[in-house]
C-alpha positions as CSV (number, residue, x, y, z in Angstrom):
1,X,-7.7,30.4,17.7
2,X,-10.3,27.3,18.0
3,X,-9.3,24.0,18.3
4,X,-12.6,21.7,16.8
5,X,-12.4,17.8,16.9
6,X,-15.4,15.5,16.2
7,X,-14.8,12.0,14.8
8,X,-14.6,13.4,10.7
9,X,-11.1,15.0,12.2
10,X,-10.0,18.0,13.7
11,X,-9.9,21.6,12.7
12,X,-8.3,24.7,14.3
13,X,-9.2,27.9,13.0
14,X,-7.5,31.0,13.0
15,X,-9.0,34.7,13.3
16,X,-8.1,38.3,12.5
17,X,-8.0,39.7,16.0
18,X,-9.3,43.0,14.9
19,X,-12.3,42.1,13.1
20,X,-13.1,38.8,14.5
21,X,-12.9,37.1,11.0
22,X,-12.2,34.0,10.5
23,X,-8.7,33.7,8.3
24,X,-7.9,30.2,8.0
25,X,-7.3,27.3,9.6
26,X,-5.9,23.4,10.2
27,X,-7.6,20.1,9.3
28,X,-6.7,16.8,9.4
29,X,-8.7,13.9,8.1
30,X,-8.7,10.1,9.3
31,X,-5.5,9.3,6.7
32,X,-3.3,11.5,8.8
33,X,-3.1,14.2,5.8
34,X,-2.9,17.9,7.1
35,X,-4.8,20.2,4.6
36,X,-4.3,24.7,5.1
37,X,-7.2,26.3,4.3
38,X,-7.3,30.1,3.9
39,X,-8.3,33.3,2.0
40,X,-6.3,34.4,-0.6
41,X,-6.0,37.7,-3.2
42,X,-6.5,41.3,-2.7
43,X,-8.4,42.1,-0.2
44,X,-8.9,38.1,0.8
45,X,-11.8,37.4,-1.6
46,X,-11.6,33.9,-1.9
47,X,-10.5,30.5,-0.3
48,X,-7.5,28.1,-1.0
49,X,-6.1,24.5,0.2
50,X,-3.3,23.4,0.0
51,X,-2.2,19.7,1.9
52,X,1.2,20.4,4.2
53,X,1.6,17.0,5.4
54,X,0.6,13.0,4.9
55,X,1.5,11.1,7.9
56,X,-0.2,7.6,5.7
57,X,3.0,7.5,2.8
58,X,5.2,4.5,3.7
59,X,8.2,4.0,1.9
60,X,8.4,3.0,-1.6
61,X,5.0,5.1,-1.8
62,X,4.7,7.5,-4.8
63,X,3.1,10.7,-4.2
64,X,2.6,13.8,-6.9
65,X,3.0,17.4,-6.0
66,X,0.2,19.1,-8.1
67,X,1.5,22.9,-7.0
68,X,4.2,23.1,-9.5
69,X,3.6,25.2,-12.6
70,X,3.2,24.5,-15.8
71,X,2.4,20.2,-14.5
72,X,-1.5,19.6,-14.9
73,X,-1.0,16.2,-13.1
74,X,1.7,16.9,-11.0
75,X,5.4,15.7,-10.7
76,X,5.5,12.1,-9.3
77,X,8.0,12.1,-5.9
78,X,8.8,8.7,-3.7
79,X,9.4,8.2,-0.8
80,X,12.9,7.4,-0.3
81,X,13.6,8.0,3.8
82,X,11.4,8.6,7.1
83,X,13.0,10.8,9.3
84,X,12.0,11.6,12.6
């Protein structure tokens, strides 16, 4: 694993100890959204992202989860509660 930070974000990346590879990895941009970036398919023949987390939504924001099936746009969500 490599940790990378510059003033864009940071990035940690994570590697296939047996070939060295690199497999994935962490980055974060300057809203405080967390993005997962990795290979995907058979045999890991191309890449994907996918954003875990926003840190910048307040309540009362409204945000849209575009991962859902079958919803070109996305299904609109708002945020209701912040718990820490």
């Amino acid at each position: 694993m490599i940790h990378i930070r510059n003033s864009i974000g940071s990035k940690t990346l994570f590697f296939n100890p047996l070939t060295a590879e690199c497999i994935g990895g962490l980055r974060e941009n300057t809203q405080k959204q967390i993005f997962y970036i990795g290979k995907l398919g058979y045999d890991n023949e191309f890449w994907h992202t996918d954003m875990l987390y926003d840190f910048s939504l307040s309540l009362g924001d409204t945000f849209f989860d575009a991962s859902l099936e079958g919803y070109s746009s996305g299904l609109p969500f708002e945020v209701v509660a912040i718990l820490f």
